[in-house]
VMD Tcl script that draws the C-alpha trace (Angstrom):
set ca {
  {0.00 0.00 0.00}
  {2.79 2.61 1.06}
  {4.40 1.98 -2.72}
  {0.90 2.37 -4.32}
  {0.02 5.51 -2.15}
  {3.86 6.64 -2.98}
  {3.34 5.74 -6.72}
  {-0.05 7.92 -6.73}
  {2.06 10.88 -5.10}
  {4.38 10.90 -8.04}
  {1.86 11.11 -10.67}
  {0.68 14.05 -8.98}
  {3.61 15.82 -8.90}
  {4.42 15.38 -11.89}
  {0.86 16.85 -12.99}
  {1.76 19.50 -11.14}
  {5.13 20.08 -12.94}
  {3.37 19.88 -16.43}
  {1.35 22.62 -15.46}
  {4.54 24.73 -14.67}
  {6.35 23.59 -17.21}
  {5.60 23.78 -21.00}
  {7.99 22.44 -23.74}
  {7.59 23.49 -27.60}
  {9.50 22.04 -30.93}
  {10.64 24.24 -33.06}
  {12.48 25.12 -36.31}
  {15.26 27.74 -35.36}
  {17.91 29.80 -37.29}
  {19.55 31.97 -34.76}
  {22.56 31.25 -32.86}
  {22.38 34.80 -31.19}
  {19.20 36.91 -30.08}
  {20.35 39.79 -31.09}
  {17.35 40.96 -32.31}
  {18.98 43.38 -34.50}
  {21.18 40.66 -36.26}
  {19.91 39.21 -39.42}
  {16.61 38.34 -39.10}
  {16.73 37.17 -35.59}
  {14.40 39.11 -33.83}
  {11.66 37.48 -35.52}
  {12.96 34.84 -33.02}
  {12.80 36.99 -29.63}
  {9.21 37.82 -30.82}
  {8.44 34.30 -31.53}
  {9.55 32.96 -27.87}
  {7.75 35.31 -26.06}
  {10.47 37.62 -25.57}
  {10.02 40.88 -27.66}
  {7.15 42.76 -28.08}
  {6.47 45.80 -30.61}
  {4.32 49.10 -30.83}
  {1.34 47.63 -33.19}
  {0.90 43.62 -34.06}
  {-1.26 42.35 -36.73}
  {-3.89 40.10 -35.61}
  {-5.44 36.85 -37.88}
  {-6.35 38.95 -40.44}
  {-3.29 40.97 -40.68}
  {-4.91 43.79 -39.32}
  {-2.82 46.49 -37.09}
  {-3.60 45.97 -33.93}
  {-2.24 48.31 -30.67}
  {0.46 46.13 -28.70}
  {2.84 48.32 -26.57}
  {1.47 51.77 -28.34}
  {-2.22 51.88 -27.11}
  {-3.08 54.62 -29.97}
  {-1.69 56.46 -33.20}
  {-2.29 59.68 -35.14}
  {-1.11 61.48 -38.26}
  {-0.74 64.92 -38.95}
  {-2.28 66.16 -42.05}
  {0.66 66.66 -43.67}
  {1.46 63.03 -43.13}
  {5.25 63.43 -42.52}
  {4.65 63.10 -38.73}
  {3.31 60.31 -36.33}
  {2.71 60.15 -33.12}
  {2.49 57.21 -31.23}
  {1.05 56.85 -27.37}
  {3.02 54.52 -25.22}
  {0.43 52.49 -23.32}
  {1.14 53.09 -18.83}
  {1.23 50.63 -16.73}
  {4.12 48.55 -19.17}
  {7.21 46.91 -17.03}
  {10.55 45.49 -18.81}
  {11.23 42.42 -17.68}
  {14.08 43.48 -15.21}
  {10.83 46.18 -13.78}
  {11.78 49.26 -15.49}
  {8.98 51.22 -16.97}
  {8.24 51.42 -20.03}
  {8.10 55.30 -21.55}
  {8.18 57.18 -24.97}
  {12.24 57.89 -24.44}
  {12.90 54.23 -23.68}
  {10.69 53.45 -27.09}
  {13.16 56.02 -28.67}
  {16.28 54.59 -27.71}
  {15.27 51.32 -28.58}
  {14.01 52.14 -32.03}
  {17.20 54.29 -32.73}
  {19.24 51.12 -31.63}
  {17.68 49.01 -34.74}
  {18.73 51.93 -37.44}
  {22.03 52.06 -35.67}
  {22.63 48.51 -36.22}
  {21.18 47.06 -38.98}
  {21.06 48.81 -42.92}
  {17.28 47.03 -43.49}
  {15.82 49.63 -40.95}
  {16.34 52.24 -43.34}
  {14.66 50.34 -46.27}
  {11.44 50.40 -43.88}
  {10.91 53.94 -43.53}
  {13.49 57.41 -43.16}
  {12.94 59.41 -40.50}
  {14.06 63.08 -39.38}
  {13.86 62.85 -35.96}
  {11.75 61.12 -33.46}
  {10.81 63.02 -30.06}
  {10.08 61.44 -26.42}
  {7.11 63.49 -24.70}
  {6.52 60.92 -21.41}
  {4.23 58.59 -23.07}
  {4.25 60.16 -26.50}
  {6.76 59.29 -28.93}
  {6.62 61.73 -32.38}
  {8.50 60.63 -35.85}
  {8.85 63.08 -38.30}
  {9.48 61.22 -41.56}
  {11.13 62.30 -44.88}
  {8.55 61.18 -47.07}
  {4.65 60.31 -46.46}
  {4.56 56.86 -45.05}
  {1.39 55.28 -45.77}
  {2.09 51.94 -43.90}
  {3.79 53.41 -40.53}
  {1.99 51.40 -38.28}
  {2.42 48.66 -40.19}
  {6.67 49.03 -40.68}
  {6.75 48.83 -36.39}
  {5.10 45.73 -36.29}
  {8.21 44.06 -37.48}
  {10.26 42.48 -35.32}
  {13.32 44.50 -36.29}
  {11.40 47.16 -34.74}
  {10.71 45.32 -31.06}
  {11.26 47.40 -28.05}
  {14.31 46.29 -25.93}
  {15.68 48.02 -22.94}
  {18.86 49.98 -24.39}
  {20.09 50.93 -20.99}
  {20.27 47.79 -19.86}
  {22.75 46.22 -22.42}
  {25.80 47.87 -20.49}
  {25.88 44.69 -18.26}
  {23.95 41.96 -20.36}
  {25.03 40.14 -23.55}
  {21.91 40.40 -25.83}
  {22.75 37.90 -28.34}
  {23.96 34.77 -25.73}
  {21.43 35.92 -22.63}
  {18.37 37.46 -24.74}
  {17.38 40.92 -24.38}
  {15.61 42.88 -21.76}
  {12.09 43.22 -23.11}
  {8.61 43.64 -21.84}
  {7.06 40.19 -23.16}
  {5.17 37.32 -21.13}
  {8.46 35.56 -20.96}
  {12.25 36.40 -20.61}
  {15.42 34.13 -21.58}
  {17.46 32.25 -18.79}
  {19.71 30.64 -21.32}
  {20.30 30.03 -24.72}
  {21.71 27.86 -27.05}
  {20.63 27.00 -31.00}
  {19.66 23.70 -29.55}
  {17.50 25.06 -26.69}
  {16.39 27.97 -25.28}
  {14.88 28.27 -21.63}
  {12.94 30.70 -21.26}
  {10.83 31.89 -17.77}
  {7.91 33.75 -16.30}
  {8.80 37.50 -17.09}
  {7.42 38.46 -12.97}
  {6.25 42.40 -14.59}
  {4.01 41.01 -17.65}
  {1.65 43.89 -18.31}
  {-1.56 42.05 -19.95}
  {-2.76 39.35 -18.11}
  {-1.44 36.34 -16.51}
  {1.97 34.40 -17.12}
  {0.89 30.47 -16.46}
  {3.99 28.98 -17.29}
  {7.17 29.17 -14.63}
  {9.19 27.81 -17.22}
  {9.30 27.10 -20.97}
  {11.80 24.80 -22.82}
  {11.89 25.30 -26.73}
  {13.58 22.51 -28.49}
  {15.12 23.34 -32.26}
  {14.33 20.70 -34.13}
  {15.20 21.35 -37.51}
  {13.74 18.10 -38.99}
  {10.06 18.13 -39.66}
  {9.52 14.06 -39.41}
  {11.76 13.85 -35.47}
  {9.50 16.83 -34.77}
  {6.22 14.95 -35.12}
  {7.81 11.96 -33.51}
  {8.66 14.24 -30.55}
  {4.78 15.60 -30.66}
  {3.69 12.06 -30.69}
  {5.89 10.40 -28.49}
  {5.17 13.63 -25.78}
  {8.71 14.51 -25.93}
  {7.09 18.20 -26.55}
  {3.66 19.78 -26.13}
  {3.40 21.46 -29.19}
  {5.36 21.22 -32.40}
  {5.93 24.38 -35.07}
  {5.34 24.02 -38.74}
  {4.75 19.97 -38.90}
  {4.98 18.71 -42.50}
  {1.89 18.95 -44.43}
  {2.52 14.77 -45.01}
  {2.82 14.23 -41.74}
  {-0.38 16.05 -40.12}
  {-2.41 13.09 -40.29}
  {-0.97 11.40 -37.69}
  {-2.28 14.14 -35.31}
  {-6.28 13.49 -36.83}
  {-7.05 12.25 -33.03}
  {-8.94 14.94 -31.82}
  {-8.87 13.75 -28.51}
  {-5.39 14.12 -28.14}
  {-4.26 16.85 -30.13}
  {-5.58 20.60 -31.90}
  {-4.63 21.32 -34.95}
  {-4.42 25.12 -36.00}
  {-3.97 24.74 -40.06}
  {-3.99 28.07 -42.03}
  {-2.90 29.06 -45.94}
  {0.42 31.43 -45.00}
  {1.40 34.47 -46.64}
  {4.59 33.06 -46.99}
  {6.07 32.30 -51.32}
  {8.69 29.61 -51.78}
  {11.03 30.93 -54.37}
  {14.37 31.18 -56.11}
  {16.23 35.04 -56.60}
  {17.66 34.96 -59.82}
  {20.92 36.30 -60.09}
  {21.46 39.12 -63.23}
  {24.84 39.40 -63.57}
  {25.96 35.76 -64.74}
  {24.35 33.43 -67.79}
  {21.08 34.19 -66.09}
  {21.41 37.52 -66.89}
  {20.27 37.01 -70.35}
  {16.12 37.60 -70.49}
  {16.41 34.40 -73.72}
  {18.12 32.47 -71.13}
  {15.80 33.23 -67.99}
  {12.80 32.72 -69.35}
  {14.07 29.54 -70.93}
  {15.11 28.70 -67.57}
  {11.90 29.46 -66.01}
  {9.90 27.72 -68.58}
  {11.55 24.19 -68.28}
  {10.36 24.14 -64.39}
  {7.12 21.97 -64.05}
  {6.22 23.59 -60.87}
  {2.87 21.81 -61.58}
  {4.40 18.80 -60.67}
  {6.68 19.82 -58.22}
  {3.33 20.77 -55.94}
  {0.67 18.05 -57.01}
  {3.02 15.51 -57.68}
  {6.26 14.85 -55.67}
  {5.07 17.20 -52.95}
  {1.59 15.22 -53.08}
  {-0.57 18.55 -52.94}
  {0.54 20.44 -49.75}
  {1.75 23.51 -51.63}
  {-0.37 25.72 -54.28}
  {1.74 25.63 -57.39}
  {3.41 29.06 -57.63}
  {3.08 32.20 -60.34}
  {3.37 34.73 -58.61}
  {5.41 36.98 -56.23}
  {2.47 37.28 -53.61}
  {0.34 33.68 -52.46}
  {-3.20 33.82 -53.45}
  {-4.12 33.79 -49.64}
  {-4.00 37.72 -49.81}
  {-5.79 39.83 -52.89}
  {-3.46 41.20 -54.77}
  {-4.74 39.72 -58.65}
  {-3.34 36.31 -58.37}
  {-6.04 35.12 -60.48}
  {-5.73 37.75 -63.38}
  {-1.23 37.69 -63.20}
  {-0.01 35.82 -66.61}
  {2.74 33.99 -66.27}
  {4.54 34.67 -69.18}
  {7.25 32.11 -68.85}
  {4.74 28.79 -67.21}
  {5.79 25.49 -68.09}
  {6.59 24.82 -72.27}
  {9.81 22.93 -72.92}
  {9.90 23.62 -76.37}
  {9.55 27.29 -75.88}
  {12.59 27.22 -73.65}
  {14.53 25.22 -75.92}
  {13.96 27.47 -78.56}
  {15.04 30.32 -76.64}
  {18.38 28.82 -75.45}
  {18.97 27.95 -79.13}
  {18.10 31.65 -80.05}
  {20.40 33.07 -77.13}
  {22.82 30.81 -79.19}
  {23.76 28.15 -76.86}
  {24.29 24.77 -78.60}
  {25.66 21.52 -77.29}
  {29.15 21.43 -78.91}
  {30.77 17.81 -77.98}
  {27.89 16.52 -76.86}
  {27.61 15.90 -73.24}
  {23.62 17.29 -72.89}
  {25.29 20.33 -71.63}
  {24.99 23.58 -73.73}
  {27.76 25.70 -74.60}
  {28.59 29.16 -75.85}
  {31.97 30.84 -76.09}
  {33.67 28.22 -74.50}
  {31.44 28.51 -71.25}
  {29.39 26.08 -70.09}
  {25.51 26.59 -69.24}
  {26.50 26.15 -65.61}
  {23.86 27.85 -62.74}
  {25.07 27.54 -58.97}
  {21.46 27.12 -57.15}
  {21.88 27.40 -53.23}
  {19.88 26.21 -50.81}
  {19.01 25.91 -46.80}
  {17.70 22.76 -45.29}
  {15.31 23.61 -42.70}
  {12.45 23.39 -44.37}
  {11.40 20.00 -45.72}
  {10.47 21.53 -49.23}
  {13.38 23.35 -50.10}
  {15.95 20.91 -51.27}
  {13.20 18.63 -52.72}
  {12.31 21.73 -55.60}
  {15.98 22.37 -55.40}
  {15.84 18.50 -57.24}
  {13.47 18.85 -59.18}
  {14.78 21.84 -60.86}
  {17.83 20.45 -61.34}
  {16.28 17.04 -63.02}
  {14.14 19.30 -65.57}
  {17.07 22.11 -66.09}
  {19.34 19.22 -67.22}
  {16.57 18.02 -70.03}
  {16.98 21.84 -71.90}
  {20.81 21.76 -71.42}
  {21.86 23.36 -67.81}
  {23.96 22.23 -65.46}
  {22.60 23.05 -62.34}
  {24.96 22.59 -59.02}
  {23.21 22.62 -55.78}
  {24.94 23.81 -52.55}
  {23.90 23.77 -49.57}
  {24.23 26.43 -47.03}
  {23.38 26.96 -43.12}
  {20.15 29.61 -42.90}
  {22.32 32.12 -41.76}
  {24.40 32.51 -44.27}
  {21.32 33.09 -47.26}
  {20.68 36.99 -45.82}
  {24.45 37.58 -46.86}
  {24.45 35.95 -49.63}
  {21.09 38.02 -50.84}
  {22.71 41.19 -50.50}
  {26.19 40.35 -51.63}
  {24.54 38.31 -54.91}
  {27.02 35.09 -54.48}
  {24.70 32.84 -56.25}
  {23.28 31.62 -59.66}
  {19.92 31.13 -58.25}
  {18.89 31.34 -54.31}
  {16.14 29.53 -52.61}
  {14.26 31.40 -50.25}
  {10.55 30.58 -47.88}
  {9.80 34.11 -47.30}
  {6.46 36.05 -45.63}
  {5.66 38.62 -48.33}
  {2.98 40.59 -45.86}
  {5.72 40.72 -42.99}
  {4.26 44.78 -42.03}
  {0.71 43.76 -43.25}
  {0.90 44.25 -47.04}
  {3.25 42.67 -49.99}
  {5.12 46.41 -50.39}
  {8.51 45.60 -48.18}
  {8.59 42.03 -49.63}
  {8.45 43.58 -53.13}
  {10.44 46.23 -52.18}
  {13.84 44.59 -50.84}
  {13.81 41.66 -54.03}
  {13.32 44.04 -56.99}
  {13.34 47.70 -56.38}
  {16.74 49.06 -58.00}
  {19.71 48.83 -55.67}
  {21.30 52.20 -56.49}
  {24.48 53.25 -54.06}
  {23.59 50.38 -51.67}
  {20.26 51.97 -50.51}
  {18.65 48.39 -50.87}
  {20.91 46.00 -50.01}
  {18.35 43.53 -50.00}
  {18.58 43.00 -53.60}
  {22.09 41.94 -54.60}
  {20.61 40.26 -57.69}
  {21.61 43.23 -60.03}
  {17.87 43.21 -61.29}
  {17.01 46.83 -61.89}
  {13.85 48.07 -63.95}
  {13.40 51.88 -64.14}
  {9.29 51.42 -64.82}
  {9.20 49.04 -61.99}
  {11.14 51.75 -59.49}
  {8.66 54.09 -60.49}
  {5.75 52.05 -59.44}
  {7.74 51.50 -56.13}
  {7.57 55.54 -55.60}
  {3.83 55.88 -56.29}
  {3.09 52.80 -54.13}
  {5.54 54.21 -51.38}
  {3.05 57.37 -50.45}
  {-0.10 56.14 -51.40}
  {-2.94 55.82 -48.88}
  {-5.88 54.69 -50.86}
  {-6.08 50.84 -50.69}
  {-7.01 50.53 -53.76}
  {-5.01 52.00 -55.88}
  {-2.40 50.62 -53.16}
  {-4.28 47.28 -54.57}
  {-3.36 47.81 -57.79}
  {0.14 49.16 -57.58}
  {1.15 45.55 -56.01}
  {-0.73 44.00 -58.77}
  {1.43 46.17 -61.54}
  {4.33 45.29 -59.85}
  {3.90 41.79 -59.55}
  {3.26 41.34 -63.06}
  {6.29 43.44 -64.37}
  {8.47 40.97 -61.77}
  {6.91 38.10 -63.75}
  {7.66 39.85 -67.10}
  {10.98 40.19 -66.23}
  {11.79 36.87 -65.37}
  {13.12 38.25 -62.24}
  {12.68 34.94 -59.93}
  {10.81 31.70 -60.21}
  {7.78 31.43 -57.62}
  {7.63 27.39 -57.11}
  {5.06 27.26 -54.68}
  {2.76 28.90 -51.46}
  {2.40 26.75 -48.37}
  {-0.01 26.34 -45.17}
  {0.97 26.56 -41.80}
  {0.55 25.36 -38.50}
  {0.90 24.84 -34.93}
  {-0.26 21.36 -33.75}
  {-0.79 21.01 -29.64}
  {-1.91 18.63 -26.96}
  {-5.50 18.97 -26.11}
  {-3.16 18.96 -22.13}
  {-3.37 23.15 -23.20}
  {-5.04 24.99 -24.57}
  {-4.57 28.69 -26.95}
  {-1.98 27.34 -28.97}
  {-2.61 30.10 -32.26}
  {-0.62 30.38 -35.68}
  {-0.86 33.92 -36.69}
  {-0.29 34.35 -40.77}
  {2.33 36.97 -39.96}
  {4.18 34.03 -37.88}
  {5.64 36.38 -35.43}
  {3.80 35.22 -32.75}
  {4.08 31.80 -31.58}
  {4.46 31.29 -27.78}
  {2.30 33.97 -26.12}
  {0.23 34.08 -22.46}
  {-2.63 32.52 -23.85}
  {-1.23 29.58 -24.42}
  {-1.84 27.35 -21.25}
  {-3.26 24.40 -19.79}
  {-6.59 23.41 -20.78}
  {-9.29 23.52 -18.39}
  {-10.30 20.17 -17.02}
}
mol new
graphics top color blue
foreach p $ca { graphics top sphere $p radius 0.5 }
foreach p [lrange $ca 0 end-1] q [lrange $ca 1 end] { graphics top cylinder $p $q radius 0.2 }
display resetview
């Protein structure tokens, strides 16, 4: 009896323990938060960590987060933004316009891509009220500071903390106790502002392949799992055990297409681009989990999809034709073409962490080879593609990007096409550069009316697709799969926001 009665003591411990504790698996590419570093504070946002002025909620609307209201001036070069009271850092410092201010000054300081957002003249602190005076109408303001590039971290307190291996001070649900790429730790954040914290601690587990992360959902290893493989989310159909939250993303899977080598040739691009059975690719040997792509922006949002032509969709022959009238023949033989001694030769590189990537990566390189291109795969770590995008050290580059990431397709658009002159959009190390295009980008860049907004996206996307200026293989779904043991697990489209307070056990 005393074993029994000691046996039923541990279970309830370790009930209790589960309720303290919750443990997530994850895809990760940071090995610093640094939020200002490469695109990693999309990671302190997405453990809880980082919070910004506005957030978009599941409709991509702007939403108030740490500013509680906005106005512009009719001029609309100046914003003014009121800091909500009653907001705590997580080391209890309040929260105020001038700490806003420093923090937002701290991501222009750091990192080039701020600029590419939005220019500013000079932003005053007023106790709750923070004013930016911009150079240029900004139509999308609210929008820009929902990025996580723009998340509010206590600037003052870096003096004696190491951001990028400790986390940074911030005024989210939860704040780090350690970090590594493997594992972070993260814990109740004792000054949380909106509502209760009902985790003490919070392990998230990188695990970068999709098929051991369901195995770690199923075998209970974790709670809840990030982004489990579309072929795989059957084997969570138990309702009883497990929630699925499934939604189409705003995210495009595509390849940048480097100007300045073989590719460089229009003949030779859209031949390129033609030979691709992307068709296939998505209903075929991805078995349906990804709309086959067209365009730059997924049909989840409306912005034309339907009425884009794809001037270069799938026609072998055409793309044949066009190599042959670029004048690249097969010499000696080998199925490879040639011209001027040079071999039709395209480096394509690639990341891993997502299941999809090297599989198109394939299956470009299979139906490249049948027109006469050598295509040479190499793979990369994640954290090298953001420098390899702006320094343009590739043939072709694979990316799986959000194209609303400040609530509309504009930045997306933006940082891939729009002309870099003088470095002022390093984003874009492709060389691509169309004068009509950068004039679109202008109107688009101070226009408030939606719809001509609307219709500025859909002129751009088409001139992109005229161009030849990348090939758009695909547009996935997303999700976040939980035990029914909680409860408020939530994919957002914007997938910025991924463990919040509302996630927490489920009421018995």
């Amino acid at each position: 009896m005393a074993a029994v009665f000691m046996a039923g003591c541990g279970g309830s411990s370790k009930k209790e323990a589960d309720k303290k504790m919750l443990k997530i698996g994850v895809t990760n590419f940071a090995d610093s938060l640094e939020p200002t570093e490469n695109y990693f504070g999309w990671v302190v946002m997405r453990y809880g960590m980082g919070e910004s002025l506005t957030k978009f909620d599941e409709k991509m609307n702007v939403k108030s987060w740490l500013a509680e209201s906005w106005q512009i001036s009719g001029d609309h070069m100046t914003w003014t933004f009121k800091i909500r009271d009653g907001v705590k850092f997580s080391n209890g410092k309040p929260l105020d316009a001038a700490a806003v201010k420093a923090a937002l000054e701290r991501s222009f300081d750091k990192n080039k891509r701020a600029a590419t957002f939005f220019k500013y003249k000079e932003m005053l602190a007023d106790g709750q009220n923070l004013t930016i005076r911009t150079e240029k109408p900004e139509p999308n303001m609210p929008g820009f500071l929902a990025d996580p590039l723009f998340l509010i971290v206590d600037v003052a307190s870096e003096s004696g903390r190491n951001f990028a291996k400790e986390g940074p001070i911030c005024t989210g649900p939860y704040m780090c106790e350690s970090f590594v790429k493997d594992k972070a730790v993260m814990v109740k954040n004792p000054y949380y502002w909106d509502g209760e914290v009902p985790y003490e601690t919070v392990e998230i587990l990188s695990i970068d392949d999709p098929n051991t992360r369901a195995m770690a959902l199923q075998s209970g290893e974790v709670d809840m799992a990030v982004n489990i493989a579309a072929g795989d989310i059957s084997l969570f159909n138990d309702s009883a055990k497990f929630h699925i939250d499934r939604i189409s993303s705003l995210r495009t899977v595509l390849a940048r297409i480097n100007q300045k080598g073989v590719l460089g040739d229009p003949k030779v691009r859209a031949a390129f681009i033609s030979a691709c059975d992307r068709k296939a690719y998505n209903e075929v040997i991805l078995k349906g989990t990804f709309i086959e792509g067209k365009a730059p922006v997924p049909p989840s949002m409306d912005y034309g999809f339907d009425q884009l032509k794809d001037p270069n969709s799938y026609n072998v022959e055409r793309a044949k034709q066009l190599l042959a009238e670029a004048g690249w023949k097969d010499t000696d033989s080998d199925g490879i073409l040639e011209k001027a001694g040079k071999k039709l030769t395209v480096d394509f590189v690639v990341y891993n962490s997502r299941a999809e990537l090297p599989i198109y990566a394939e299956a470009v390189q299979a139906d490249a080879k049948k027109i006469g291109f050598d295509v040479k795969i190499k793979t990369v770590d994640y954290n090298l593609i953001d420098k390899l995008g702006i320094s343009g050290e590739y043939g072709l580059l694979i990316s799986n990007i959000t194209t609303a990431n400040t609530g509309d397709p504009e930045i997306f658009l933006n940082w891939y096409w729009r002309t870099n002159s003088n470095g002022d959009n390093p984003q874009n190390g492709s060389g691509y550069s169309n004068p009509k295009l950068d004039a679109k980008f202008a109107e688009l860049s101070t226009e408030f009316d939606h719809q001509k907004r609307r219709q500025l996206i859909i002129d751009i996307q088409q001139i992109i697709m005229n161009d030849g200026a990348a090939l758009f293989f695909g547009y996935p779904e997303t999700n976040i799969i939980s035990s029914t043991s909680l409860e408020g697990a939530k994919m957002y489209p914007s997938d910025y926001y991924w463990l919040t307070n509302k996630i927490r056990p489920a009421k018995k």
